[in-house]
C-alpha positions as MATLAB code, in Angstrom:
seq = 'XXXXXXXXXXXXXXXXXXXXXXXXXXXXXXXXXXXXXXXXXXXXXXXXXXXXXXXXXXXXXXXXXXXXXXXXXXXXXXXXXXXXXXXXXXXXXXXXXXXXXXXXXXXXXXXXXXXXXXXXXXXXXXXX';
ca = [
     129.657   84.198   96.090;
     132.123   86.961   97.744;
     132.301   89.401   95.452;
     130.145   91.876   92.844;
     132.005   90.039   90.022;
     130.730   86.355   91.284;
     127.251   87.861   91.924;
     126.962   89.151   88.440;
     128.673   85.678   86.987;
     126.244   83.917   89.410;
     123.376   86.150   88.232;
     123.816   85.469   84.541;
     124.480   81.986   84.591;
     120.899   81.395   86.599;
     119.164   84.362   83.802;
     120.595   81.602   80.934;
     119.015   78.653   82.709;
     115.372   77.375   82.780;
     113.925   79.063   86.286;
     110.973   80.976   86.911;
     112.219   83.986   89.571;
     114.867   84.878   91.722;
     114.524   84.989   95.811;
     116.877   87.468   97.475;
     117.510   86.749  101.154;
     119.281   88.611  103.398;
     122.690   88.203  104.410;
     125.691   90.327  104.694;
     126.560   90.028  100.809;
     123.145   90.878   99.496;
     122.888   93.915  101.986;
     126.392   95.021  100.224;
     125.246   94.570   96.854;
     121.865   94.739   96.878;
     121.417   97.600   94.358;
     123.864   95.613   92.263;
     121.273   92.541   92.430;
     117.921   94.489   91.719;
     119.931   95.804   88.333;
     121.225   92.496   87.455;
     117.507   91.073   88.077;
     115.770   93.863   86.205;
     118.705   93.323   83.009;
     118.296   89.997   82.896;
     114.526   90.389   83.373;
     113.879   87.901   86.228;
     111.050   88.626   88.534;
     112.683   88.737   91.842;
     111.318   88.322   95.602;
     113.823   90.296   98.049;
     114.147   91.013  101.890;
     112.173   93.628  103.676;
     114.911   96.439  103.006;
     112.931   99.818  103.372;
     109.682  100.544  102.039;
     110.666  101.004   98.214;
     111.511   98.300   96.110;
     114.372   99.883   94.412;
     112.552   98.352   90.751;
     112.540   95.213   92.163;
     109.166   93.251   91.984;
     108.316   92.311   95.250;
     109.457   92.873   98.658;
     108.810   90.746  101.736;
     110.017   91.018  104.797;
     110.036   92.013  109.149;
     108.944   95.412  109.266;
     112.218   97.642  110.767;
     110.353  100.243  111.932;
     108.283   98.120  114.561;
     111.508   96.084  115.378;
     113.217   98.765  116.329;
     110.258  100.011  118.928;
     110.621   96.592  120.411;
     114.187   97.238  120.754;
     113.784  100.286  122.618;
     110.925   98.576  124.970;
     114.122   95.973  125.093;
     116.872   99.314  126.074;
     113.725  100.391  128.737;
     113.990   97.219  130.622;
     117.693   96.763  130.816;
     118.072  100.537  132.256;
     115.959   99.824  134.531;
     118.078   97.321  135.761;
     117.215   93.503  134.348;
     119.749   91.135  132.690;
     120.172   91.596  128.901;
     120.677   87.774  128.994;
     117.457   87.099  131.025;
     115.562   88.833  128.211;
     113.630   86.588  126.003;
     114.462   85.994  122.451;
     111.955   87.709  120.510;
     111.176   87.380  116.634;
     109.305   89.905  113.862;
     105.916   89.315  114.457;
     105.230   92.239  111.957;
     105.708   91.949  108.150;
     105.793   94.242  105.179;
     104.987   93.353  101.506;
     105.396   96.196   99.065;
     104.702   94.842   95.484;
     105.737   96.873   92.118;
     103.513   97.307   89.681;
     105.600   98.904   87.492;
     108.260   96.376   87.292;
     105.624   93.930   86.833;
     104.615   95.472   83.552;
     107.847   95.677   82.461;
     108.232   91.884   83.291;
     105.125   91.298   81.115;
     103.402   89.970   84.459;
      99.868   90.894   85.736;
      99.723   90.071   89.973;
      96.540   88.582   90.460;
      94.086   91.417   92.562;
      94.414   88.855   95.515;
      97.942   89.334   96.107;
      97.416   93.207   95.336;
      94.985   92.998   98.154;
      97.084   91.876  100.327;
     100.096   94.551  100.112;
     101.095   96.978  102.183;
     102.302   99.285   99.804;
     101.516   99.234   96.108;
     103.916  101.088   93.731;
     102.332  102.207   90.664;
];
């Protein structure tokens, strides 16, 4: 897909098919249009998984993703060091260690779909 018209085409073709959800990960595209996919999900009523992207869902179901905000303090631990005079390239790699789920109850309902207390539990951030 390229484009908002393949995404929508894309969208509605899987909506007509036999599936159970949609998972949104992130790439350039789906940053672009990723109001445009929550709206498409929500019309065509498919529960949908996306990237951590913020801390609302934007009436999406479920977000899951690296928490930005504790990313970006590593990055500035990462600006610290290099000022200080070491090699950007003799920095190790480093990868989110902290996640974010944010779950949305009201979408949910509107879904017709109950999320089992468990899972509820388990959130970071519950949107009533």
């Amino acid at each position: 897909m390229q484009d908002a018209v393949e995404i929508e085409r894309g969208i509605a073709a899987f909506a007509r098919g036999s599936n159970d959800g949609l998972i949104v990960t992130a790439s350039p595209l789906a940053v672009v249009h990723y109001n445009l996919i929550v709206n498409l999900a929500g019309r065509y009523r498919l529960p949908a998984v996306y990237f951590g992207q913020g801390s609302g869902t934007g009436g999406g179901l479920i977000i899951y993703g690296a928490d930005v905000a504790d990313q970006y303090r590593g990055a500035a631990g990462y600006v610290d060091r290099i000022l200080k005079g070491e090699k950007p390239g003799d920095l190790p790699v480093q990868v989110p260690t902290k996640f974010q789920l944010v779950i949305n109850l009201k979408t949910a309902k509107e879904l017709g779909l109950t999320v089992p207390s468990s899972l509820l539990a388990r959130a970071d951030k519950v949107i009533e």
